[in-house]
MDTraj code that builds the backbone (N, CA, C; nanometers):
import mdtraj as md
import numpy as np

residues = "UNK UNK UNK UNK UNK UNK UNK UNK UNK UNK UNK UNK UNK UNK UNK UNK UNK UNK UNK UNK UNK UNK UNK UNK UNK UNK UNK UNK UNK UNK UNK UNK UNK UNK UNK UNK UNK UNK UNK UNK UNK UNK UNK UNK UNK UNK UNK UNK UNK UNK UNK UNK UNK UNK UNK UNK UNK UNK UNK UNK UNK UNK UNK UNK UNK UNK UNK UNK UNK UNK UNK UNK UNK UNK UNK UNK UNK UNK UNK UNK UNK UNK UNK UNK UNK UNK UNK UNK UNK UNK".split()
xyz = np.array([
    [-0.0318, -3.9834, 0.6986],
    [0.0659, -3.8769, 0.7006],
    [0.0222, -3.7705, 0.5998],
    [0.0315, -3.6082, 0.6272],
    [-0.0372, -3.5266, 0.5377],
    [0.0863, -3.4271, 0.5397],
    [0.1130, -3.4218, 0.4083],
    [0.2674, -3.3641, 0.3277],
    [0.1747, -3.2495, 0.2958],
    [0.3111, -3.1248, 0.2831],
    [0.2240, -3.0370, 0.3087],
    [0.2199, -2.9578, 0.1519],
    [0.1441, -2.8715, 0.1029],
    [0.1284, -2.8526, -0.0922],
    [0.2201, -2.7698, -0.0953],
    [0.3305, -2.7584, -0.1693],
    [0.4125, -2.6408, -0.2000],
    [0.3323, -2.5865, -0.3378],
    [0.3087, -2.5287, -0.3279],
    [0.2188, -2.4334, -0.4438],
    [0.3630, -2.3568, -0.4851],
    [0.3514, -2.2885, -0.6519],
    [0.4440, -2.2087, -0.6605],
    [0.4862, -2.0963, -0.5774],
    [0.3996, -1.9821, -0.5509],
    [0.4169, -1.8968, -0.4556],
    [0.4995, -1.9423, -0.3539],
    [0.4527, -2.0429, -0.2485],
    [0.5664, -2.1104, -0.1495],
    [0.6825, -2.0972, -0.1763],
    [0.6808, -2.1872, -0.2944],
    [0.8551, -2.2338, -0.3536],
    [0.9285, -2.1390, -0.3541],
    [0.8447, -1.9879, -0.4250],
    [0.9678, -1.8905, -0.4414],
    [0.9477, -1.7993, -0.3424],
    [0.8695, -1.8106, -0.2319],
    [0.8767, -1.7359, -0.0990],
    [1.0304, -1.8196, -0.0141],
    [1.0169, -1.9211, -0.0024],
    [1.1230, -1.9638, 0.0446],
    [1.2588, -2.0106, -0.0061],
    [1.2034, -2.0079, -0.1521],
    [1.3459, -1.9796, -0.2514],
    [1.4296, -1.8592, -0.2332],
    [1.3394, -1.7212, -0.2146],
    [1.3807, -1.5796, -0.2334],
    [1.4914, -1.6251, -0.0682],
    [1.3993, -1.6779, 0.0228],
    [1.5081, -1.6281, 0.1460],
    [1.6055, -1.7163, 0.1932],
    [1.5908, -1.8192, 0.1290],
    [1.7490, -1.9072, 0.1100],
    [1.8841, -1.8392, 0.0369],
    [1.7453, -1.7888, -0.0604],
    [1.8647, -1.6688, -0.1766],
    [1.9365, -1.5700, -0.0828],
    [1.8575, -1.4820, 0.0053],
    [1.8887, -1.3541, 0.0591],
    [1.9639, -1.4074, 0.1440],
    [1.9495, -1.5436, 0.2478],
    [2.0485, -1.5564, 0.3608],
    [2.1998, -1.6214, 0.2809],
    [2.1739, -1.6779, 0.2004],
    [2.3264, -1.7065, 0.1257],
    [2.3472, -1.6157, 0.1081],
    [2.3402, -1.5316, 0.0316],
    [2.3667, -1.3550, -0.0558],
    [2.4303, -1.2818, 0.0709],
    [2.3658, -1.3064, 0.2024],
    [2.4016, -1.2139, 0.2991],
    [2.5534, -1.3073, 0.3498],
    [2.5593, -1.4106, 0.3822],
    [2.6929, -1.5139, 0.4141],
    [2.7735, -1.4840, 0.3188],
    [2.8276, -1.4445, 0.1929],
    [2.8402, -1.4154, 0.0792],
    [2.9722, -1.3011, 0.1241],
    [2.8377, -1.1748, 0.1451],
    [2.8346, -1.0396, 0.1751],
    [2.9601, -0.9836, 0.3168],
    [2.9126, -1.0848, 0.4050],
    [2.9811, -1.1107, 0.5284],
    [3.0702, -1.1509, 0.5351],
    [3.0938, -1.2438, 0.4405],
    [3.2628, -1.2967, 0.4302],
    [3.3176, -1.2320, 0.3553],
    [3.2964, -1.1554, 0.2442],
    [3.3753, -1.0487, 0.1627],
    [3.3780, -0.8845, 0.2354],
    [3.2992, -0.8599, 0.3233],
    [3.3170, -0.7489, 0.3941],
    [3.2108, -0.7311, 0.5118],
    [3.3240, -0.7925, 0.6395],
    [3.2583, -0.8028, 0.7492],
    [3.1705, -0.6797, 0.8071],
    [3.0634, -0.6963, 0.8570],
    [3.0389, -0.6015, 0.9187],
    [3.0495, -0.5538, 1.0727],
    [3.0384, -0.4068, 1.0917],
    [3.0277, -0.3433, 1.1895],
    [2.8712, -0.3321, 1.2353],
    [2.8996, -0.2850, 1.3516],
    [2.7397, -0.2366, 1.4595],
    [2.7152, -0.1136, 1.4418],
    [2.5793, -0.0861, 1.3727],
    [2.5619, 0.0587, 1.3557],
    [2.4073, 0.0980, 1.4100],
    [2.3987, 0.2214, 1.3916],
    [2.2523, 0.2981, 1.4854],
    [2.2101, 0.3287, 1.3431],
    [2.0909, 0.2656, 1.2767],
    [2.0065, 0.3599, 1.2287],
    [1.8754, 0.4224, 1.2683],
    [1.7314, 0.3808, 1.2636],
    [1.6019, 0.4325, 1.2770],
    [1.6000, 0.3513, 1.3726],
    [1.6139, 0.2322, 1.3845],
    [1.6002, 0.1173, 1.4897],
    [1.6467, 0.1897, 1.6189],
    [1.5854, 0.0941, 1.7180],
    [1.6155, 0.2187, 1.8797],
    [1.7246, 0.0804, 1.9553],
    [1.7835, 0.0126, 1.8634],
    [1.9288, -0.0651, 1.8810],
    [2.0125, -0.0484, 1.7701],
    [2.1616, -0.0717, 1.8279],
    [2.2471, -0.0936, 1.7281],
    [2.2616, -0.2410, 1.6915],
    [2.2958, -0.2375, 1.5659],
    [2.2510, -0.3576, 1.4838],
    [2.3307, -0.4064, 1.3689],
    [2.3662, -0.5312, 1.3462],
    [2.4573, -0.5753, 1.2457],
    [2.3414, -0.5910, 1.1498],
    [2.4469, -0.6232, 1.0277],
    [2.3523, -0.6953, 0.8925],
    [2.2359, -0.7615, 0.9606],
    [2.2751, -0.9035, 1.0203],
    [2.2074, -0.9778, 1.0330],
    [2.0981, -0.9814, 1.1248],
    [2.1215, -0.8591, 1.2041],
    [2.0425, -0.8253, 1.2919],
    [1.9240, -0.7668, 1.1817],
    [1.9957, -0.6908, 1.1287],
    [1.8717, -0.6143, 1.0420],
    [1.7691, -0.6898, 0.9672],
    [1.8376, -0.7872, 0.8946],
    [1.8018, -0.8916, 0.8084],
    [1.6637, -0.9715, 0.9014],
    [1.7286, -1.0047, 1.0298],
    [1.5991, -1.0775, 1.1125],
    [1.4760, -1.0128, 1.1635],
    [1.4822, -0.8527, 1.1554],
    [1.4165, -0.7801, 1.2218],
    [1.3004, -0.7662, 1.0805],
    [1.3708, -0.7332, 0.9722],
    [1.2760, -0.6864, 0.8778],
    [1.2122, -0.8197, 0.8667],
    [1.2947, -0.9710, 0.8117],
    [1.1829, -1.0183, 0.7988],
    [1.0339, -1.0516, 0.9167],
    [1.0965, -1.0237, 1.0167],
    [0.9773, -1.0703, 1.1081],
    [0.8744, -0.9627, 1.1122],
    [0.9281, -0.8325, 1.0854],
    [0.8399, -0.7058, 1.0695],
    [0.7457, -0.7811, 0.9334],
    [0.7981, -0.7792, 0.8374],
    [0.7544, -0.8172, 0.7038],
    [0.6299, -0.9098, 0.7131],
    [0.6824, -0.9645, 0.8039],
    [0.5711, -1.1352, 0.8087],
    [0.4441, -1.0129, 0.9179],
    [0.4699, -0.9936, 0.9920],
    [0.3731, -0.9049, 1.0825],
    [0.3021, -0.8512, 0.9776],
    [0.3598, -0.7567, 0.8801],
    [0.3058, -0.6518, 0.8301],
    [0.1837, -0.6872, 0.7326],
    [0.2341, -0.8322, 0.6456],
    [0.1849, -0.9233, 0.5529],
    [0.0839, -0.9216, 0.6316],
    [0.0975, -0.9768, 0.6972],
    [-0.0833, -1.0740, 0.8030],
    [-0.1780, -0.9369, 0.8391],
    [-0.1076, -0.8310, 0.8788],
    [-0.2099, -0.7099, 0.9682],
    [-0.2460, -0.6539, 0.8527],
    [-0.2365, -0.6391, 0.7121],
    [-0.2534, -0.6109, 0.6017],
    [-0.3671, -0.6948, 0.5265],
    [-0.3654, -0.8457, 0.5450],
    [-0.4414, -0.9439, 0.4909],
    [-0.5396, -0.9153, 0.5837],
    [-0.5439, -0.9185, 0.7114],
    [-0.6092, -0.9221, 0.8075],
    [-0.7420, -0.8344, 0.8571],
    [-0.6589, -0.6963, 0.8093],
    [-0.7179, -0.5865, 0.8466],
    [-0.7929, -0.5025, 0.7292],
    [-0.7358, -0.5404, 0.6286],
    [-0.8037, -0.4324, 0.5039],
    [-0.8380, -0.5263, 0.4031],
    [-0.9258, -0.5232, 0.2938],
    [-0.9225, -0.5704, 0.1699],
    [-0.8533, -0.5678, 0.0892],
    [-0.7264, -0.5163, 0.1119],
    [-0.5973, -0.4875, -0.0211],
    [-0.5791, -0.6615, -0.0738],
    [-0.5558, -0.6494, -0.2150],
    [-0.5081, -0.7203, -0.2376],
    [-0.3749, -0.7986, -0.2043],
    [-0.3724, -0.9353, -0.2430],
    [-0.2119, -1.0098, -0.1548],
    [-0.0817, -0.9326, -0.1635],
    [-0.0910, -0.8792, -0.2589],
    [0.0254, -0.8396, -0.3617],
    [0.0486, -0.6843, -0.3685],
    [-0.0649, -0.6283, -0.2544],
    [-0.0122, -0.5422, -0.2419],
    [0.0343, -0.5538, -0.0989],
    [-0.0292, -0.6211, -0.0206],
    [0.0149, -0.6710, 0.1215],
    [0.2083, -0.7022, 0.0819],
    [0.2090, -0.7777, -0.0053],
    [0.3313, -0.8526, -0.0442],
    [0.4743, -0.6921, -0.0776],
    [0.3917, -0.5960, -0.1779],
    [0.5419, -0.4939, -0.1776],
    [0.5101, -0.4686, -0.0485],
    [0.4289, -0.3894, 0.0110],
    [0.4619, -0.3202, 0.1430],
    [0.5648, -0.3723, 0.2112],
    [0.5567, -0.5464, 0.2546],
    [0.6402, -0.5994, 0.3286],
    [0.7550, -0.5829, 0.2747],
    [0.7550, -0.6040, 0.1550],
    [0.9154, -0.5689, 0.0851],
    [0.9750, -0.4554, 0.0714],
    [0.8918, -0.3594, 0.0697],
    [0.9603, -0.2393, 0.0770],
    [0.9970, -0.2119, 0.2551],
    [0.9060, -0.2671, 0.3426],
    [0.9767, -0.1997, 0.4734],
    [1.0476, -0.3332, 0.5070],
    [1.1232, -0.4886, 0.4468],
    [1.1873, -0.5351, 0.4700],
    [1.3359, -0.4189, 0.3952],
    [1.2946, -0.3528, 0.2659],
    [1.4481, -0.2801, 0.2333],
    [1.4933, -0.1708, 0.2720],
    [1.3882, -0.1147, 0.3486],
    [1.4267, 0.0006, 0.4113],
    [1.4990, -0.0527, 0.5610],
    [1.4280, -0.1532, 0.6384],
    [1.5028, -0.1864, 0.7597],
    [1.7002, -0.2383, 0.7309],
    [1.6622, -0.3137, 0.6251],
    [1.8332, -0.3359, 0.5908],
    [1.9389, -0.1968, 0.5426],
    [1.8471, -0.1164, 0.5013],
    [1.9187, 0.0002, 0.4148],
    [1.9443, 0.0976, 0.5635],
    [1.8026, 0.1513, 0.6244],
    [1.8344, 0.2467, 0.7139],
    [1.8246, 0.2121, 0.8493],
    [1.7993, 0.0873, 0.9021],
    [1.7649, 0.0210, 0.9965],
    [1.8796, 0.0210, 1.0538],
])
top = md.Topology()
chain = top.add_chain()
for i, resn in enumerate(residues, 1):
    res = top.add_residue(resn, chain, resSeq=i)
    for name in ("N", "CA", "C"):
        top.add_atom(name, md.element.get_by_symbol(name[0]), res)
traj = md.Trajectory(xyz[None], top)
């Protein structure tokens, strides 16, 4: 059987989004949301937004690692910055 290494990085990659999806359940029960139009070419709740960026994010990470020599970490804000822009104006 081969367990798989949680290295630190891991831990707090999937720490951060346990954090963000509680934070957002949180958010939702103290002030529900509505369906709104931003940049996105749908209308979209929180959580809609929330799923879109991260999967953009994870895309963006890899075509970044993938495609250029940038370092991880800069691969890493990009994704974070267009994961906060999709929640903010998305």
């Amino acid at each position: 059987m081969s367990w798989m290494a949680w290295t630190l990085p891991t831990a707090l990659f999937f720490g951060c989004i346990a954090v963000l999806l509680a934070g957002m359940t949180l958010v939702e029960l103290r002030w529900p949301c509505v369906e709104r139009k931003g940049f996105l070419p749908i209308t979209t709740t929180r959580g809609d937004r929330l799923f879109i960026g991260l999967l953009g994010s994870a895309y963006l990470h890899l075509l970044v690692i993938g495609v250029t020599d940038w370092s991880v970490w800069i691969a890493s804000l990009l994704s974070l910055l267009w994961l906060c822009a999709v929640l903010r104006w998305g």
